[in-house]
ZADO-1210 file (C-alpha; in nm, 4 decimals, padded with zeros to 6 digits):
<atoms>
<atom x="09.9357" y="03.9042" z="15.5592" code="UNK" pos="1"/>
<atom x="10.1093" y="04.0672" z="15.2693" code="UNK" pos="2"/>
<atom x="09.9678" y="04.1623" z="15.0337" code="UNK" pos="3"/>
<atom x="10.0759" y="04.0491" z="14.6358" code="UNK" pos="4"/>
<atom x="10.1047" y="04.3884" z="14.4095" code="UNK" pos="5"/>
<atom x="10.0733" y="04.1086" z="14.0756" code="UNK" pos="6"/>
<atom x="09.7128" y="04.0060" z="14.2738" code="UNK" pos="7"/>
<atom x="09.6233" y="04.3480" z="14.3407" code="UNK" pos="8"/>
<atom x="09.6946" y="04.4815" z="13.9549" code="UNK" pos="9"/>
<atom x="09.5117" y="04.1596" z="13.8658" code="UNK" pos="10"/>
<atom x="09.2119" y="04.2306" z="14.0212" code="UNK" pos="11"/>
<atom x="09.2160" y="04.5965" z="13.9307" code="UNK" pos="12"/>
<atom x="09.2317" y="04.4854" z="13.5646" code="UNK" pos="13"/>
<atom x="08.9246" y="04.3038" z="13.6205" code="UNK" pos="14"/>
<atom x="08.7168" y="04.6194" z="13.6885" code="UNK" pos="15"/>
<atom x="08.9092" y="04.8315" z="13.5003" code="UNK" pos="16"/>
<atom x="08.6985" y="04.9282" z="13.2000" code="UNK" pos="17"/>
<atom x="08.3701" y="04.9870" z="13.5096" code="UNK" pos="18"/>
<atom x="08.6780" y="05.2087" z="13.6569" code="UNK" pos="19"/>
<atom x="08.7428" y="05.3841" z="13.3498" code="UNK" pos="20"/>
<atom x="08.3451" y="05.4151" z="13.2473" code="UNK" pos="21"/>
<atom x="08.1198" y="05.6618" z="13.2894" code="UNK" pos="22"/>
<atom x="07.7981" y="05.5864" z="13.3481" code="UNK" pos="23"/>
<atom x="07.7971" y="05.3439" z="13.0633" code="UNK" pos="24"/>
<atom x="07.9724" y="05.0061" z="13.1510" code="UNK" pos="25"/>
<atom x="07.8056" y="04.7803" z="13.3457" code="UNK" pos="26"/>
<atom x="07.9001" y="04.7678" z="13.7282" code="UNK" pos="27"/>
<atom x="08.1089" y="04.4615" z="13.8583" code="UNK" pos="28"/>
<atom x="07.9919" y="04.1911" z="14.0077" code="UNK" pos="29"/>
<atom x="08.0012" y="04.2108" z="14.4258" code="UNK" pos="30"/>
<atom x="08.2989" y="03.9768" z="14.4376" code="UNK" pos="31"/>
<atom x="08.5285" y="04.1059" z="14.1813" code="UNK" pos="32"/>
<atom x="08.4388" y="04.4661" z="14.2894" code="UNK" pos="33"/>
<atom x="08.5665" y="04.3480" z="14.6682" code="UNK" pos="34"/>
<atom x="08.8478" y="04.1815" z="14.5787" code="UNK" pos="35"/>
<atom x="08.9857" y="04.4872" z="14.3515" code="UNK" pos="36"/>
<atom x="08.8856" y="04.7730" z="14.6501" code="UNK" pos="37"/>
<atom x="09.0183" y="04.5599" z="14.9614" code="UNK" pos="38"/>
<atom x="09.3384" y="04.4215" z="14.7854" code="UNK" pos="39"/>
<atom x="09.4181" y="04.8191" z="14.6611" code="UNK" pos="40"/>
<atom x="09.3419" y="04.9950" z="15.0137" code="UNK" pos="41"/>
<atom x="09.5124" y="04.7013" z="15.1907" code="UNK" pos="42"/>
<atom x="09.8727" y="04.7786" z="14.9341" code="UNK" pos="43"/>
<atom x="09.8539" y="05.1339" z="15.0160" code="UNK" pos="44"/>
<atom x="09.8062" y="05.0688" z="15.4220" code="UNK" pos="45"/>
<atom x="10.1478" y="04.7979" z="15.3091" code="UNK" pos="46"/>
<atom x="10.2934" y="05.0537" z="15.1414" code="UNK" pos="47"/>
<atom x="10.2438" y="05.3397" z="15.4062" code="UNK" pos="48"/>
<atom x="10.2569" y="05.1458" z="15.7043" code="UNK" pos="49"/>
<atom x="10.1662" y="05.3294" z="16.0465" code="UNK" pos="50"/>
<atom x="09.8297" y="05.4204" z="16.2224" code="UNK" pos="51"/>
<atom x="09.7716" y="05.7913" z="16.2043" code="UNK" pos="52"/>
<atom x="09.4956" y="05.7927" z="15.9149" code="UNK" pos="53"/>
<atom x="09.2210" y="05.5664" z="15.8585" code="UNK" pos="54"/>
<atom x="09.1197" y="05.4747" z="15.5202" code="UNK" pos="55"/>
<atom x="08.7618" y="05.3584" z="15.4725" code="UNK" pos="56"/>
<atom x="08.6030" y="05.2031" z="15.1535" code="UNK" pos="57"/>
<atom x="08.2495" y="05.0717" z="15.2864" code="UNK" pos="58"/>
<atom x="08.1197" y="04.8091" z="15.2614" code="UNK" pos="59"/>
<atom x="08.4260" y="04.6570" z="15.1781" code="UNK" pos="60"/>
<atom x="08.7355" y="04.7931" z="15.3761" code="UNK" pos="61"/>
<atom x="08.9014" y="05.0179" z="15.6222" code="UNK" pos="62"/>
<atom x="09.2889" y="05.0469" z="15.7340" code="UNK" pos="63"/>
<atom x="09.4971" y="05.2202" z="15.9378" code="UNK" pos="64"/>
<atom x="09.7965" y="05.3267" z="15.7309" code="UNK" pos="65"/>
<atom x="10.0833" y="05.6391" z="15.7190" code="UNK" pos="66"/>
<atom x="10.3064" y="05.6732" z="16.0027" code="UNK" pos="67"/>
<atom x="10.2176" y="05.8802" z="16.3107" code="UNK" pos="68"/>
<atom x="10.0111" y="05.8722" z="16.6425" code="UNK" pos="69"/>
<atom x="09.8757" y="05.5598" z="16.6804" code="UNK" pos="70"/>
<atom x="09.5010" y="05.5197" z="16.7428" code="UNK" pos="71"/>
<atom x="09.3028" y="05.2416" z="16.9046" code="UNK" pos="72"/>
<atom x="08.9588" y="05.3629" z="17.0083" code="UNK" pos="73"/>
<atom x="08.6512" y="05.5335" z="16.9203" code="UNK" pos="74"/>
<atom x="08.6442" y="05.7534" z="16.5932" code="UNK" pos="75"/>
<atom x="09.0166" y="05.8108" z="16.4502" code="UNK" pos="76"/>
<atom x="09.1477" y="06.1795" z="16.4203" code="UNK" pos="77"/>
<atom x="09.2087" y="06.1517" z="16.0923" code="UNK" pos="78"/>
<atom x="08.9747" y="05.9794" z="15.8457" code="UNK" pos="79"/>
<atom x="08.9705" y="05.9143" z="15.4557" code="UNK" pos="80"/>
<atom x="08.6411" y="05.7551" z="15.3588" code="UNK" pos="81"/>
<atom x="08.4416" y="05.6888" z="14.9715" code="UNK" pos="82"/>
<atom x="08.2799" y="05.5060" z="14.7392" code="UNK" pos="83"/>
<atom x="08.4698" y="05.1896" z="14.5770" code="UNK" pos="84"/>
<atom x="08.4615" y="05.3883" z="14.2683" code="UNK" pos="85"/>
<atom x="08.5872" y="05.6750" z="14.3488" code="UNK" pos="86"/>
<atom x="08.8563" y="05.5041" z="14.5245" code="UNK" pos="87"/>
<atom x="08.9903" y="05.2951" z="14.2858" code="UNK" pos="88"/>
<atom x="08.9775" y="05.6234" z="14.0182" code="UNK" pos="89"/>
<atom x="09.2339" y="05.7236" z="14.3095" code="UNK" pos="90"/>
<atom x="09.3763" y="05.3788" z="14.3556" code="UNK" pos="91"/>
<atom x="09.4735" y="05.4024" z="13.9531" code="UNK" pos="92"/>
<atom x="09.5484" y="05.7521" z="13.8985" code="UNK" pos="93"/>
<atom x="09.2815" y="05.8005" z="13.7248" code="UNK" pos="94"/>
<atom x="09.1686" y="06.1507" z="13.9334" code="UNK" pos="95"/>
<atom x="09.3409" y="06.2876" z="14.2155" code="UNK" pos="96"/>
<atom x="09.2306" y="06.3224" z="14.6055" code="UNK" pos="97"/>
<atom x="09.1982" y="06.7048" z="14.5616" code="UNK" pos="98"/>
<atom x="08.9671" y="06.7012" z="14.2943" code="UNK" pos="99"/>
<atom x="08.7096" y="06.3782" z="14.4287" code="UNK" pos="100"/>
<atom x="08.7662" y="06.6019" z="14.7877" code="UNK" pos="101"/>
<atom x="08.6367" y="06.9270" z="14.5558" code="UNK" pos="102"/>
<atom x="08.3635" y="06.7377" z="14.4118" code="UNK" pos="103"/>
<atom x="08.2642" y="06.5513" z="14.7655" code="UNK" pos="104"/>
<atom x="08.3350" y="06.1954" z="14.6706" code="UNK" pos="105"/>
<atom x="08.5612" y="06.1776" z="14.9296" code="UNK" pos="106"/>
<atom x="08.4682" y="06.2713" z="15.2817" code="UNK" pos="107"/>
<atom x="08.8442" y="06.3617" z="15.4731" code="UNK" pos="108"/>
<atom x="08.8700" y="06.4814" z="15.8345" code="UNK" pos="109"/>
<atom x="09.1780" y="06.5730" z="16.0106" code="UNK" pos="110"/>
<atom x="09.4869" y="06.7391" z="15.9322" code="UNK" pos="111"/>
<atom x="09.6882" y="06.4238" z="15.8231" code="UNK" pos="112"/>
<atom x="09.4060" y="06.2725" z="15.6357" code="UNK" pos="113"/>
<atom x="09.5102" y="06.4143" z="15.2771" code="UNK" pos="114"/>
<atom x="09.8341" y="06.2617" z="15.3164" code="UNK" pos="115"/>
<atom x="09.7283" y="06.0001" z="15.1577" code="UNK" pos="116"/>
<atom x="09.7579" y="06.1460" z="14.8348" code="UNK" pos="117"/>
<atom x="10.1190" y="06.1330" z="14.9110" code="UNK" pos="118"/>
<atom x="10.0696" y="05.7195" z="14.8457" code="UNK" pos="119"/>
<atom x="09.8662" y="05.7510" z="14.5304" code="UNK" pos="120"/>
<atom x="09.8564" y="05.6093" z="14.2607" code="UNK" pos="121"/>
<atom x="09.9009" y="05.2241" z="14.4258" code="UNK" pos="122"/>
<atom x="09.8327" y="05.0441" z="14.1028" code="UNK" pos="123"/>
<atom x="09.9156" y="05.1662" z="13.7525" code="UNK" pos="124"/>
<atom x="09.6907" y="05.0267" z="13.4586" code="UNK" pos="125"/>
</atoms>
């Protein structure tokens, strides 16, 4: 299924000002908060296709994206995983992968897994 960058910025904009927010905007409802994380982590896996790092956004999400070794069972080599928050600050540009990896937001094993910040940011608000 491909995935529609105009849906994904769409649904971004929805959460934008919880994205934005400190601790002061109310979070988004389940569905709108789903719709923003899975359509952003599934345009980067379209965006860097390939199976080498695993990007994973519970309870909502996880892909296998950037070129490489494929991988088809048990734990990957090479996983990205956070909060929905945290990843769509990522997902906009709004912070970067080395400094939510600094603060441990962002749990990365594996010597490919930072490549990801390679693919950031997939939507631009």
């Amino acid at each position: 299924m491909r995935i529609d960058p105009l849906e994904t910025r769409q649904a971004v904009l929805a959460v934008k000002d919880w994205i934005e927010g400190e601790g002061d905007v109310e979070k988004p409802g389940r569905a709108a908060l789903a719709a923003a994380t899975r359509l952003s982590v599934r345009l980067l896996a379209q965006d860097a296709p390939g199976n080498s790092v695993e990007v994973r956004v519970p309870p909502f999400v996880a892909v296998q994206c950037i070129e490489g070794p494929k991988h088809t069972r048990g734990t990957p080599p090479n996983v990205v995983e956070t909060d929905a928050k945290t990843w769509l600050r990522l997902a906009t540009g709004q912070t970067t992968f080395d400094a939510e990896f600094e603060s441990g937001k962002i749990s990365a094993s594996g010597t490919r897994a930072k490549e990801i910040a390679d693919w950031l940011p997939v939507v631009k608000l």
